[in-house]
C-alpha positions in Angstrom: 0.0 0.0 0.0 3.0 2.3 0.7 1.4 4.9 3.0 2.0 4.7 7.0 0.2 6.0 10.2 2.6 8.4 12.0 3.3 6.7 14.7 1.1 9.3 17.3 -1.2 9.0 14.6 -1.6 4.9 14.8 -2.0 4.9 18.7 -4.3 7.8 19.3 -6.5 5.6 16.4 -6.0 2.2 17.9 -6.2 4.0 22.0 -9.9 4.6 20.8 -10.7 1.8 19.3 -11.3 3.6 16.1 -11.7 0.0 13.9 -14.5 -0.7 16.3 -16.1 2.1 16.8 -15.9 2.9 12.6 -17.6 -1.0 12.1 -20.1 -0.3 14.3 -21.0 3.0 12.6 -21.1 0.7 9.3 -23.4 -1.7 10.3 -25.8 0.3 11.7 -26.2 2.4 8.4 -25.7 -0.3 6.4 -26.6 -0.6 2.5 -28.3 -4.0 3.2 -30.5 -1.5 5.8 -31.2 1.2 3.8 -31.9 -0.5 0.7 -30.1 0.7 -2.4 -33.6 2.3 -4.0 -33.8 4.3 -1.3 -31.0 6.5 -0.5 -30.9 10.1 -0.6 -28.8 10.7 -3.6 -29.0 14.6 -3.8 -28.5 16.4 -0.5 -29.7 20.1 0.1 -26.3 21.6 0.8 -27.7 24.3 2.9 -29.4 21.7 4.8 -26.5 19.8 5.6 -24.5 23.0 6.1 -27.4 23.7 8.9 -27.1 19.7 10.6 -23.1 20.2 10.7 -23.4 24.0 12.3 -26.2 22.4 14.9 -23.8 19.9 15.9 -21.7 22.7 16.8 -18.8 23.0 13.6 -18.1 26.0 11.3 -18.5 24.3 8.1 -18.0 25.8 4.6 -18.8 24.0 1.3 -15.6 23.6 -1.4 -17.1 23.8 -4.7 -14.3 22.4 -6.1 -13.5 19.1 -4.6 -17.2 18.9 -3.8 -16.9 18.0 0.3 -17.8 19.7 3.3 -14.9 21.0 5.3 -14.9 21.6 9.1 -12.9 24.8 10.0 -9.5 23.6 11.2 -9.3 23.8 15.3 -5.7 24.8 16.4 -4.6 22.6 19.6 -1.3 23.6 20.9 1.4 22.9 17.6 -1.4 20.9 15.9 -3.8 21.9 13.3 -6.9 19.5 13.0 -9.6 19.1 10.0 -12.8 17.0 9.1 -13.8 16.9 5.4 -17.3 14.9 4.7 -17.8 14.1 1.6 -21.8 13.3 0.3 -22.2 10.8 -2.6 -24.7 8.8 -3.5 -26.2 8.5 -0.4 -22.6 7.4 1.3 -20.6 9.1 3.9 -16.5 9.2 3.1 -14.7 11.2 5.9 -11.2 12.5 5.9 -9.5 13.7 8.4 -6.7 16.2 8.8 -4.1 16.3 11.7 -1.0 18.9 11.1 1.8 19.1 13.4 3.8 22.2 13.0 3.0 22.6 9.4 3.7 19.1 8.2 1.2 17.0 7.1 0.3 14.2 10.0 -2.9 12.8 8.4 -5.1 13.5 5.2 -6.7 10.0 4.3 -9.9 8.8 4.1 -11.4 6.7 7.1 -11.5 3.7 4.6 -7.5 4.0 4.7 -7.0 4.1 8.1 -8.7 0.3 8.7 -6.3 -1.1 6.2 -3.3 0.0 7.7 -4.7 -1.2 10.9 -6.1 -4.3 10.1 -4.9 -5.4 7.3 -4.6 -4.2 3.5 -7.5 -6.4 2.7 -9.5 -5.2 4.9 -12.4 -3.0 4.2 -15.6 -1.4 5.9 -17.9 0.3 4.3 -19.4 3.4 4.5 -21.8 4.1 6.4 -25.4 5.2 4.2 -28.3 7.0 4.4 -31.7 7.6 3.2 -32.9 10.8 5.0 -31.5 14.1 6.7 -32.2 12.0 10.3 -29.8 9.6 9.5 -27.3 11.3 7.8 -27.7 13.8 11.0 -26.9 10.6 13.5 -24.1 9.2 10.9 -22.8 12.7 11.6 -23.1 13.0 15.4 -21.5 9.4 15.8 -18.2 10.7 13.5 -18.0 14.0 15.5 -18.3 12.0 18.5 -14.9 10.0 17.3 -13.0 13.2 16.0 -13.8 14.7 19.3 -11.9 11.5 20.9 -9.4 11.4 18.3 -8.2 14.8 19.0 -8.1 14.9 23.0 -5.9 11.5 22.8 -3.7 13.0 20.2 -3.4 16.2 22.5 -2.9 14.9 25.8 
């Protein structure tokens, strides 16, 4: 695969159980769930902007790369980020750790499993069929990225 966990990186992710905690987030909004007829394909992005804000984030829209990204929170010498990214009724989340300017992290969650686990290995992301769902799929993630950050921190 050729990428590695930071070392800091790999044992804030494995202190929280993050392989766990991400399968269980899986299952629970699960494709065999929803159904594949009945996810919500287009998303208002006002409306998610407005979930994301109520859960407490500054979040802005990139146009561009088409993902939602959470205003960086400055800890100490780090820099932290969330990107969510919307498609076809899937969640993908990427999240960004800094450390004095370099580059710690910036890989989807999908990555983070495999270098874990095992290359092979793969859980997928979680899916949603209304703004309810997609609202708890988010509360669940902030939830982690809240742990993520205080391990990496203390």
């Amino acid at each position: 695969m050729g990428i590695e966990l930071k070392p800091e990186i790999k044992n804030a992710l494995l202190g929280m159980n993050f392989v766990e905690q991400y399968e269980k987030l899986s299952r629970e909004y699960s494709a065999e769930r929803i159904g594949s007829n009945n996810r919500l394909i287009y998303c208002d992005m006002d409306e998610v902007i407005e979930i994301i804000e109520a859960l407490g984030y500054a979040v802005s829209f990139d146009k561009q790369e088409k993902f939602f990204k959470i205003v960086e929170d400055v800890r100490r010498d780090m820099n932290f980020g969330f990107n969510i990214s919307l498609d076809s009724g899937m969640v993908d989340f990427v999240w960004i750790v800094k450390r004095d300017g370099e580059l710690r992290l910036g890989s989807p969650w999908s990555i983070y499993s495999r270098l874990l686990v095992d290359t092979e290995y793969r859980i997928k992301k979680p899916v949603f069929s209304n703004y309810e769902d997609l609202e708890k799929i988010l509360k669940e993630a902030f939830k982690m990225y809240e742990e993520f950050k205080s391990i990496l921190i203390c």
